[in-house]
LUMNUNU-397983 format. One record per residue: x, z, y of N, C-alpha, C in turn; residue in one letter. Coordinates in steps of 0.1 Angstrom, whole numbers, plus 5000, padded with zeros to 4 digits. Layout:
N
XZYXZYXZYA/...
This chain:
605
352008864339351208804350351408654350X/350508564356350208424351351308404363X/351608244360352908174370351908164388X/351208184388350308204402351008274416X/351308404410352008494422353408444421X/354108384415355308384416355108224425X/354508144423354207994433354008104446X/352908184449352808264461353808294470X/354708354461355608444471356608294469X/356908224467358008184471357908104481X/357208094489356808044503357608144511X/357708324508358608424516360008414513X/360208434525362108384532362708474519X/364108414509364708524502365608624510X/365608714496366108804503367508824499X/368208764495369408724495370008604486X/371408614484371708524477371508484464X/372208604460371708634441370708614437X/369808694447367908694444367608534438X/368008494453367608304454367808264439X/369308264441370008184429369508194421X/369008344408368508354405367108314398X/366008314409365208244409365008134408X/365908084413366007914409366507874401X/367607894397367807854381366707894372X/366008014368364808014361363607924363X/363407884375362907764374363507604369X/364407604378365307494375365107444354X/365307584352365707524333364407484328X/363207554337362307494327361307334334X/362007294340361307174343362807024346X/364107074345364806974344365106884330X/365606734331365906754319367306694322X/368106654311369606604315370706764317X/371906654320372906774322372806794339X/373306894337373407004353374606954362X/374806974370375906884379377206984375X/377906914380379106984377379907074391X/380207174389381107254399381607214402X/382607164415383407144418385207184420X/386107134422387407204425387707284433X/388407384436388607454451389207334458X/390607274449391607184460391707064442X/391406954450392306864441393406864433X/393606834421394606844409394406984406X/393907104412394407224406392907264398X/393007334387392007354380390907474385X/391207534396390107654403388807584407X/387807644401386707554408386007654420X/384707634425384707674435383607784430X/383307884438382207984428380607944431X/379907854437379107844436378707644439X/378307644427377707444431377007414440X/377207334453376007314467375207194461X/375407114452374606994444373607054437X/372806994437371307014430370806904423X/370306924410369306774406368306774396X/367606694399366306754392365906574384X/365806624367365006454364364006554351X/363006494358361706524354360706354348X/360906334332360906234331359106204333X/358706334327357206344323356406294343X/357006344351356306364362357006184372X/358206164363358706034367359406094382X/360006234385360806274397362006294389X/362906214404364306214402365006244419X/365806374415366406384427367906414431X/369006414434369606454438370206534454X/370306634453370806684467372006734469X/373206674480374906754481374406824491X/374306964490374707064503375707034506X/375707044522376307034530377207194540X/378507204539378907344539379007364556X/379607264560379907194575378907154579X/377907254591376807164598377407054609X/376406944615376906864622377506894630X/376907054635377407104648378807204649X/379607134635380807204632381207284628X/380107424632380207534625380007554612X/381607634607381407594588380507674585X/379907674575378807814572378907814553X/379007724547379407734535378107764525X/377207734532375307764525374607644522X/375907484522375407394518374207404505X/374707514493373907564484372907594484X/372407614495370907684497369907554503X/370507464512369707334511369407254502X/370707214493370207144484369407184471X/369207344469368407374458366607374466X/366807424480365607464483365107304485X/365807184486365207044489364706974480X/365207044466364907004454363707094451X/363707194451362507284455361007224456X/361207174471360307144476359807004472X/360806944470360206794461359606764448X/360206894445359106924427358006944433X/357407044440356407104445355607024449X/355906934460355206824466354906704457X/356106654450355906494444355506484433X/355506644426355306664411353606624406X/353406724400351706764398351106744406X/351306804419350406784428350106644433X/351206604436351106454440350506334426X/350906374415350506284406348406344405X/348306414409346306484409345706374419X/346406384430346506264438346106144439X/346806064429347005944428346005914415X/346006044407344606034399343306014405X/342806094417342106114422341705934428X/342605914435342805754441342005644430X/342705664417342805544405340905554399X/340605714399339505784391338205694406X/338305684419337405664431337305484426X/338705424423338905324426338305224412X/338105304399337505234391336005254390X/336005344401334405404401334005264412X/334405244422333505164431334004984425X/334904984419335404864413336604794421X/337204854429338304834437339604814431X/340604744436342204744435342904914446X/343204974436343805074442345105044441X/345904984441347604954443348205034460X/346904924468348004954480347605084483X/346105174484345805264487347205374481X/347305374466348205434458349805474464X/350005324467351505264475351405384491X/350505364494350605414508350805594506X/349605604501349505774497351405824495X/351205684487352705804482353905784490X/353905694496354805674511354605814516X/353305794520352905914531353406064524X/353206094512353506174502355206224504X/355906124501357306164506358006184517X/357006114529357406144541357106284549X/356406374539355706534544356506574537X/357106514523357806634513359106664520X/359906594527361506584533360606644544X/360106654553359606714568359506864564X/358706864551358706994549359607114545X/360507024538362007064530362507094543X/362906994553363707054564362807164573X/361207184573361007284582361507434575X/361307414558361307544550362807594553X/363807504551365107534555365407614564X/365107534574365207624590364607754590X/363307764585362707884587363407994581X/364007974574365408054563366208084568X/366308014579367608054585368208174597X/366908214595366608384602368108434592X/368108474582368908534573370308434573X/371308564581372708474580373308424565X/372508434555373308384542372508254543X/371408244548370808104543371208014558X/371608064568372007984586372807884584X/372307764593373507664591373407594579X/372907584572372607504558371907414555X/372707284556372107164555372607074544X/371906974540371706844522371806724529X/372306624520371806494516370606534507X/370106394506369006404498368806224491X/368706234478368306094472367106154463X/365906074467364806104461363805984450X/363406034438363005884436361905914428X/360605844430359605904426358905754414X/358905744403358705614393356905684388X/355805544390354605614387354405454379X/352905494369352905354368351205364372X/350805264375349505254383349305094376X/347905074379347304944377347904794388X/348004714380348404634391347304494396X/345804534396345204494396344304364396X/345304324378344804224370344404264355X/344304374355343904444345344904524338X/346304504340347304574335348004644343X/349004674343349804804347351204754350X/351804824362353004824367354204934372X/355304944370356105044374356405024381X/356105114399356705104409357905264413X/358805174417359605334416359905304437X/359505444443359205434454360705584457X/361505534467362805654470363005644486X/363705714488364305804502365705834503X/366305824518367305924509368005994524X/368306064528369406114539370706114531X/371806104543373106144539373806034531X/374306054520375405954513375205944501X/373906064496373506064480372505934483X/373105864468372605724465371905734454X/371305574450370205564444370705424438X/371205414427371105204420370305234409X/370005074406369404994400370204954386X/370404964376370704874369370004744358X/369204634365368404554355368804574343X/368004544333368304524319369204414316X/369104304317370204194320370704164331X/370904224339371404224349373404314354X/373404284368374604364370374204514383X/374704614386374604744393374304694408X/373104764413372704724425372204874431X/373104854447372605024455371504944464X/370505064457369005054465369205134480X/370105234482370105274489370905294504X/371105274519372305264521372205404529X/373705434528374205604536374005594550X/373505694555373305744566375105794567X/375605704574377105784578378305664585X/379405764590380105674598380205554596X/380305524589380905364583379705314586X/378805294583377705234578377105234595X/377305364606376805284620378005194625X/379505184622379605094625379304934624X/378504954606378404814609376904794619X/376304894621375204854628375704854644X/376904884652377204854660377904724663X/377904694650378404534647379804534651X/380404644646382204654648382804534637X/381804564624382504514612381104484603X/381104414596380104374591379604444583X/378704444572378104504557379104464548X/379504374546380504264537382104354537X/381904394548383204454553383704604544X/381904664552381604764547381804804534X/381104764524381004734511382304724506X/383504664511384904624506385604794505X/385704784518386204944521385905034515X/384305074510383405194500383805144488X/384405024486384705004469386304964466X/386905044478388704974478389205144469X/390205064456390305164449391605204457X/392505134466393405204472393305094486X/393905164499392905114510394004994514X/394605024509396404934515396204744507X/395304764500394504634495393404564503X/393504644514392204584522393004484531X/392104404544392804354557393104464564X/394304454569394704554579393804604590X/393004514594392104524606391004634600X/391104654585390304754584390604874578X/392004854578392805064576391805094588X/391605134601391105224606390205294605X/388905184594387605254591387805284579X/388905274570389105324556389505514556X/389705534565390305684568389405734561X/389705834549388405934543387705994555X/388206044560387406134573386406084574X/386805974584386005884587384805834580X/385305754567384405704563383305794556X/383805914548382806004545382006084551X/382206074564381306154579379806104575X/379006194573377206174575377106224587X/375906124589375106104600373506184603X/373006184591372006264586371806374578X/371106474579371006554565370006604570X/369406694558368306814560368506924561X/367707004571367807154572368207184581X/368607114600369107134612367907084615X/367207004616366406984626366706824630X/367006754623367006624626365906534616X/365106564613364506534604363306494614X/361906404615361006414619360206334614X/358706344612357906274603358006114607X/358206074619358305934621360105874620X/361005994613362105964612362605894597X/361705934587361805904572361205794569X/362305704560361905604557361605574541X/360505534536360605544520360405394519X/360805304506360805184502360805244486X/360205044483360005084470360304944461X/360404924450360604854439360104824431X/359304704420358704744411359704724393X/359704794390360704814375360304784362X/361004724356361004694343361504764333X/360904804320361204814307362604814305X/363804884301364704864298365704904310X/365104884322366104874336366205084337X/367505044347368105194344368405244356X/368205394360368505404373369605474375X/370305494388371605594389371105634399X/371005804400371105884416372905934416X/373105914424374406004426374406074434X/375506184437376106224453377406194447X/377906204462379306164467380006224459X/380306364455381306374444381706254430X/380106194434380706094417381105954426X/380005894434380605774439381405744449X/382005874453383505844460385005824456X/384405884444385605894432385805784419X/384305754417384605614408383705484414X/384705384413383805284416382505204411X/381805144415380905114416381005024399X/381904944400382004864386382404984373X/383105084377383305214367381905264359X/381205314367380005374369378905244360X/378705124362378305094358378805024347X/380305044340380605024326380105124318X/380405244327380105414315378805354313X/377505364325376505344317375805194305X/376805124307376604974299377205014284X/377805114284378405114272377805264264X/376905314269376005464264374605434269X/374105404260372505364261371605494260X/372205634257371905714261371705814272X/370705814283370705874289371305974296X/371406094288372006204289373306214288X/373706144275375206154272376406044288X/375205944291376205834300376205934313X/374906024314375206114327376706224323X/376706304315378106294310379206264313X/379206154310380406024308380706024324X/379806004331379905954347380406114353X/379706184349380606304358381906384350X/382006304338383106374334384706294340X/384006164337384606074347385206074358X/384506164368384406174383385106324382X/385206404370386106544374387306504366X/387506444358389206354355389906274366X/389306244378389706184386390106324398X/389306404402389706534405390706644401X/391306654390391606704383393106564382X/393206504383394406424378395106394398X/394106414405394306464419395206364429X/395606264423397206174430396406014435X/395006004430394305894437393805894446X/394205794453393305774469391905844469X/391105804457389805804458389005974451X/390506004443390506144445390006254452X/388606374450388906454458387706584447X/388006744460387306854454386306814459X/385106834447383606854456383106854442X/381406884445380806934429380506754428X/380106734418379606654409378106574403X/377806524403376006504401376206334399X/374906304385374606204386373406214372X/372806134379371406124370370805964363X/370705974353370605824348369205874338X/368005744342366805714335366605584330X/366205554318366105444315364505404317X/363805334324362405294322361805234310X/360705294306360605314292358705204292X/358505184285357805044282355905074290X/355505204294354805264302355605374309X/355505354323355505484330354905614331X/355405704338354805814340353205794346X/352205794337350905774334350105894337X/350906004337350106114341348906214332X/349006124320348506174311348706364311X/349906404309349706564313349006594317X/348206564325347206654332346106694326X/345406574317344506584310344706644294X/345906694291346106794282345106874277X/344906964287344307084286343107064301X/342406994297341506934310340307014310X/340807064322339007174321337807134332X/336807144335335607144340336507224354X/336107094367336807204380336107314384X/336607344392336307504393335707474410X/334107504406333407424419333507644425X/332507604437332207724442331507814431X/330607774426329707814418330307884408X/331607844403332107864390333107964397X/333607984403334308104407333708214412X/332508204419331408314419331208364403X/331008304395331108394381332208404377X/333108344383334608414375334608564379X/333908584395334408704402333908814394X/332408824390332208924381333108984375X/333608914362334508924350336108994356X/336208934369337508994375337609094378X/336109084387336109284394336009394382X/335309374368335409454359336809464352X/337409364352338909384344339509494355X/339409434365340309564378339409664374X/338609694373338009804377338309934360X/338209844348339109914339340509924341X/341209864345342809904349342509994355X/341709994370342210154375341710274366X/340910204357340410394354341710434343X/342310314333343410364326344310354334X/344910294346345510374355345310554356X/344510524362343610694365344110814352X/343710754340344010774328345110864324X/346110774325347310814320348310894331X/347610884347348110984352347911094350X/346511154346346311254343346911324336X/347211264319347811294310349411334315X/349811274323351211294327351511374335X/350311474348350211574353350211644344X/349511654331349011774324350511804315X/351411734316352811764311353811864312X/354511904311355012074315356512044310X/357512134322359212124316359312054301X/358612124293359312134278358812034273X/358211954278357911784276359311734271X/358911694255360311584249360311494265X/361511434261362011304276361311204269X/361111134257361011074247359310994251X/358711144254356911164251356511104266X/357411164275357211134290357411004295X/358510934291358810834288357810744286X/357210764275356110674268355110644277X/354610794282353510774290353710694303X/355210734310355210654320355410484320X/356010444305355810304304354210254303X/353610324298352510334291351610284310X/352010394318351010374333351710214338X/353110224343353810064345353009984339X/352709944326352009824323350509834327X/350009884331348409964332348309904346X/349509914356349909894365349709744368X/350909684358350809534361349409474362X/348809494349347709494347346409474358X/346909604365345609634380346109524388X/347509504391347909424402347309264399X/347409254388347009094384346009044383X/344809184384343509134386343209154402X/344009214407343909204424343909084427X/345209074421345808944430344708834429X/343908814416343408714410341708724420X/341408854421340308854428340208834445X/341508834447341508814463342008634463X/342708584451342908424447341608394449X/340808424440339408364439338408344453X/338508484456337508504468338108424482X/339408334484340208294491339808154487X/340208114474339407984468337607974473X/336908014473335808034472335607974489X/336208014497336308024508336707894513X/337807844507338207704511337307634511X/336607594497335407534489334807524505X/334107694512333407674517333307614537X/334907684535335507604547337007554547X/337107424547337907334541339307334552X/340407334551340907364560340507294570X/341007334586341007234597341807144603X/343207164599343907024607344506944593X/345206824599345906714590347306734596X/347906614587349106624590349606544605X/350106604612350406554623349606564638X/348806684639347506714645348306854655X/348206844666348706954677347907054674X/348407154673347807304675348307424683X/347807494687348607644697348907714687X/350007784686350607874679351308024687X/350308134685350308274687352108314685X/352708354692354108404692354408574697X/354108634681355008754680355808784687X/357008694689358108714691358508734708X/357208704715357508644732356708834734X/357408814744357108964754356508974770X/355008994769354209014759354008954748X/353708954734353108824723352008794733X/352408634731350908554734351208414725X/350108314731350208144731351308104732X/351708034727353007944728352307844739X/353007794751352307724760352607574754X/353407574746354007414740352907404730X/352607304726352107244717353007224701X/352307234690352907254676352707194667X/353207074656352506974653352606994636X/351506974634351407024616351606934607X/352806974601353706884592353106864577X/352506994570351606954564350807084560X/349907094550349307244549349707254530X/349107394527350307414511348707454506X/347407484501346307504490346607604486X/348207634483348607724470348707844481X/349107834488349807914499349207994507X/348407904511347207884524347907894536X/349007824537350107814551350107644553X/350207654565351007544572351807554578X/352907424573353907404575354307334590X/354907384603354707324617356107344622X/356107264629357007204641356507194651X/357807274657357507304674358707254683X/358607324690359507204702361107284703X/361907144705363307144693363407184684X/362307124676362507114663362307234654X/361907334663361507504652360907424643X/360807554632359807494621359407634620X/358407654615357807744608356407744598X/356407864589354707874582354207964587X/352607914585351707984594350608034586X/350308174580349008154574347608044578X/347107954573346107924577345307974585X/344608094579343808214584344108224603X/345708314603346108304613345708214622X/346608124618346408004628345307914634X/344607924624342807834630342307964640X/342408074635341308154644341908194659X/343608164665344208164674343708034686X/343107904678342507774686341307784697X/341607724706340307784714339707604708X/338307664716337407514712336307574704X/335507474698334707494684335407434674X/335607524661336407474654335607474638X/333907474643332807494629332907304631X/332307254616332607144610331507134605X/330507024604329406934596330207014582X/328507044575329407104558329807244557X/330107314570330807424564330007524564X/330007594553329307754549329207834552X/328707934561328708044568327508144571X/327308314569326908354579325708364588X/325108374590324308384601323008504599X/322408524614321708654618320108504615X/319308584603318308534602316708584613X/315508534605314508554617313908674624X/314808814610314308904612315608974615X/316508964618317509004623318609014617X/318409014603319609034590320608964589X/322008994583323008894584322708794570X/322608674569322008614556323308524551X/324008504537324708394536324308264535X/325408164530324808034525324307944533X/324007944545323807844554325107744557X/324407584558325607514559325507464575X/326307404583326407374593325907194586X/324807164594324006974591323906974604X/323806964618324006864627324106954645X/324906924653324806994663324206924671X/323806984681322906914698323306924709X/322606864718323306804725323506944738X/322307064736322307134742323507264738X/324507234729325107324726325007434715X/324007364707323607464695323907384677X/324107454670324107444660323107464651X/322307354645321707354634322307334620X/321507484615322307564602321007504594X/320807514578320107534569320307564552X/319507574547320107664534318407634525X/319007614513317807584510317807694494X/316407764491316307864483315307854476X/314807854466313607864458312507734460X/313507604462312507514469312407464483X/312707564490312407574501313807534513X/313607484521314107524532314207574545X/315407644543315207774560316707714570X/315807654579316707624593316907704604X/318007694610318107824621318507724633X/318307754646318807714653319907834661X/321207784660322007914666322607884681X/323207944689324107904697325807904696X/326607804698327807744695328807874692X/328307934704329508054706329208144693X/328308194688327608264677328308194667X/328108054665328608004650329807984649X/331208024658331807974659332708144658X/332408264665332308394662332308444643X/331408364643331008374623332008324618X/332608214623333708134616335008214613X/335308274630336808364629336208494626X/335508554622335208634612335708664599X/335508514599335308514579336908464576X/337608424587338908384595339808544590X/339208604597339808734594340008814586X/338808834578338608844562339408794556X/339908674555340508584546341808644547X/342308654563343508704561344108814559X/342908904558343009084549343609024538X/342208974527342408954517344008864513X/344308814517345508704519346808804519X/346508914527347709034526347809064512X/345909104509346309234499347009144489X/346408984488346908934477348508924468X/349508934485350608934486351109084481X/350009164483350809344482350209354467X/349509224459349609284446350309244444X/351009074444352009044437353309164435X/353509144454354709274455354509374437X/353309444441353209604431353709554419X/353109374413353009384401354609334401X/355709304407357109314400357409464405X/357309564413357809664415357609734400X/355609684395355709804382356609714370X/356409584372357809554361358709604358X/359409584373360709674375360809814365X/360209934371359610004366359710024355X/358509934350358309944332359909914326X/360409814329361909734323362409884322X/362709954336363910084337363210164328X/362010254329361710324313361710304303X/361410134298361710124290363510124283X/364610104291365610124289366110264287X/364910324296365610524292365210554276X/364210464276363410564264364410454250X/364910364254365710304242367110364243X/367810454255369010494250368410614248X/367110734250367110824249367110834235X/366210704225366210674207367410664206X/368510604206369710574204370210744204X/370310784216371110914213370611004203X/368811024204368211144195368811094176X/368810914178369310884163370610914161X/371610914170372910954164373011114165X/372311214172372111334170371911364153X/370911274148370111334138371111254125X/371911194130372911124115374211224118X/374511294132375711424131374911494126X/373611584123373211664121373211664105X/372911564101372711514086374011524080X/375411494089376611464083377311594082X/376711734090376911844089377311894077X/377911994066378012024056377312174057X/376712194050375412254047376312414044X/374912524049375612654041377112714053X/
């Protein structure tokens, strides 16, 4: 089955630990590059590490994403929960998802408009992708929360250092690398110029750092303290704020609900050739200092290997256990060199196909409904043959057949899925979603007794294409996803749009497609038209009528949107399936072959 249903379902809450884990590491291997963070200690100097890494990090050189995330085990609100693990992979998660491909189509789209009318697209570009990382962290923390129904994933909150490097036109005819980052918590972000000395782009959200904004003690102060390799070297006036406790307390993180789209701040830099970046978390830069960190990497021009160097660094300092600056925690640090063009985005046009208008998915559907429609009959097929079976059926023969239906299976399910994808696509095409980011909406509540309206208002953080959910926030901070479908057709109002495709009862009474909505009146009605052989056919309808047509097709969508979900389901259940008979019928060979080599070894007569 194509990578399609598996993007689908991972929008649904896991279903446990393992599952997760699982899943993410198979993702994780095929789009990271560099080394993996390192596990942490149980306790300082002793060699036990801990059974699961709460660090996450992701360098994606091709897409120009760089991230790090420290789960956090200890939520703000004290209660230990020890699921730091689950924020920081699902944060990284979500920032592939958002900043990767998608976001780079984006910024194509911007560059492709902007040489078309003859414009400077810089700052359009600059903004987008502001706006771009300020949905991706909103969204990370709503996904989080929503998770948090399941007590393995409760209570699970990240730092986050994010860093997105693109190169775009700088609109004198050439080209520039702007590297644009974020960050909650104490995971950092430096700079290393090419001739230059190590600079933090980023400052921690945490104790230390509000006192100097309460102006207890200055930056200057600050800075001394975060880089005192033993504290008894400082001014005395500032043992108080040297206390670890103290100074490693965060102020921010993701995945509780402190997060809000007017809460995220992104800044940006433009980069040179040769200049090098460091993300860290706190496991590495609390442990080595700042001048450490930037010898390892002055002295390994290699990428990979200096990331290495820097956490192997940082777990010799763990592991030798008697330094101030000493401590247990996992490990992470990511180093990129900027390379003489940036990430250009060229991938995309690899394998560049003709988009896929409405028109062209209308004939895809043919071709799909006939593939399904042969799967069920060799479905159909081979059940037969497998009724017709009897006791004295070898295990061997039965076997076959039933691997034989499992794949027949996948098969059906994949063209489900693909024809309820299509006909869902087709739909968008023809009604585009309805809100933006940041737009109030009512939200239908299951959960209230009776279900009704949520009387609060809900504010949409962003919507997913892939998904057909949006992502929302509600009051203190809930978060939830919402099928599209669902949620537009719950809105009171008129919610039909200049453009959209729909429906309607023509002159003679029939339901006819293809009509678009071109201009409403003042009397309450909508003027539809549709043009056919030449010709054009206008309707005049009434609001409430076109607006009925809409949550109709509203509804449909979110049939189709189930079933699409209940083929994914079928097509891992018949995997499953297939995998287990195929494993009977490989020990059932194994045994019948060592039967027939005792039988052979028998002495004759």
């Amino acid at each position: 089955m194509s990578a399609a249903p598996a993007q689908e379902t991972r929008r649904e809450l896991p279903q446990s630990r393992e599952a997760y884990l699982d899943s993410y590491e198979k993702e994780w291997a095929e789009i990271h590059e560099g080394k993996p963070p390192e596990t942490g200690l149980k306790e300082k100097g002793k060699l036990e590490r801990k059974t699961v890494c709460e660090d996450a990090k992701l360098k994606n050189r091709e897409k120009g994403l760089f991230v790090i995330a420290d789960g956090v085990s200890t939520s703000l609100s004290g209660r230990g929960s020890g699921n730091g693990w689950f924020a920081s992979r699902e944060s990284t998660r979500v920032m592939y998802e958002q900043l990767g491909e998608k976001l780079d189509r984006e910024i194509e789209n911007i560059v492709s408009r902007a040489l078309r009318d003859g414009v400077d697209p810089t700052k359009e570009i600059t903004e987008h992708v502001m706006a771009g990382m300020v949905a991706a962290v909103s969204t990370a923390d709503s996904r989080i929360q929503a998770a948090a129904v399941h007590r393995e994933f409760a209570d699970s909150a990240t730092t986050l250092t994010c860093a997105k490097l693109i190169d775009i036109p700088d609109g004198k005819g050439g080209s520039l690398q702007r590297l644009f980052f974020t960050n909650l918590g104490d995971s950092r972000l430096y700079l290393l110029p090419k001739n230059g000395r190590l600079q933090k782009l980023t400052q921690d959200d945490s104790w230390l750092q509000g006192r100097v904004a309460e102006g207890e003690i200055t930056q200057e102060e600050a800075d001394l303290i975060d880089q005192a390799a033993d504290k008894r070297s400082l001014p005395p006036k500032l043992f108080p704020y040297a206390n670890y406790l103290f100074r490693s307390s965060i102020s921010r993180t993701i995945g509780i609900g402190e997060v809000g789209l007017g809460q995220v701040e992104v800044f940006y830099v433009d980069v040179s050739a040769g200049d090098r970046l460091l993300l860290t978390g706190d496991g590495e830069s609390d442990q080595l200092l700042e001048s450490e960190m930037e010898q390892r990497i002055s002295s390994e021009p290699d990428d990979d290997r200096a990331e290495g160097s820097l956490q192997q660094g940082a777990m010799e300092m763990s592991l030798f256990g008697k330094a101030q600056r000493s401590k247990a925690d996992d490990i992470s640090a990511t180093v990129h060199t900027v390379g003489e063009r940036g990430p250009d985005r060229k991938y995309l046009h690899k394998d560049q196909k003709e988009a896929r208008t409405a028109e062209s998915l209308k004939q895809d559907l043919g071709r799909i409904r006939m593939g399904l429609e042969a799967a069920r009959q060799e479905v159909q097929r081979i059940q037969t043959e497998i009724a017709k079976l009897d006791s004295l059926t070898p295990k061997r023969e039965r076997l076959a057949l039933l691997i034989q239906m499992e794949k027949a299976k996948e098969v059906e399910s994949t063209y489900r899925y693909h024809l309820e994808k299509s006909q869902l696509d087709i739909l968008d095409e023809q009604l585009i979603p309805r809100f933006q980011t940041g737009e109030q909406v009512q939200v239908w509540r299951e959960d209230f007794d009776p279900p009704s309206l949520d009387r609060h208002m809900w504010t949409v953080v962003s919507y997913d294409p892939q998904s057909k959910a949006y992502a929302l926030r509600g009051p203190g901070a809930t978060a939830r996803e919402v099928s599209r479908y669902e949620l537009e057709t719950v809105q009171t109002g008129l919610m039909v749009r200049l453009g959209d495709e729909l429906p309607a009862v023509n002159e003679i009474g029939a339901r006819e497609r293809g009509f678009k909505v071109i201009a409403f009146d003042r009397d309450g009605t909508v003027i539809l038209a549709k043009e056919a052989n030449n010709v054009i056919k206008r309707l005049r309808v009434n609001a409430e009528d076109v607006n009925e047509s809409f949550h109709l097709q509203l509804h449909a969508a979110e049939r189709s949107r189930l079933r699409m979900v209940q083929a994914t389901e079928n097509y891992q259940d018949a995997l499953r399936k297939h995998q287990s008979y195929k494993d009977d019928a490989e020990l059932v060979g194994r045994i019948e072959s060592r039967q027939r080599a005792l039988d052979a070894a028998k002495p004759k007569g």
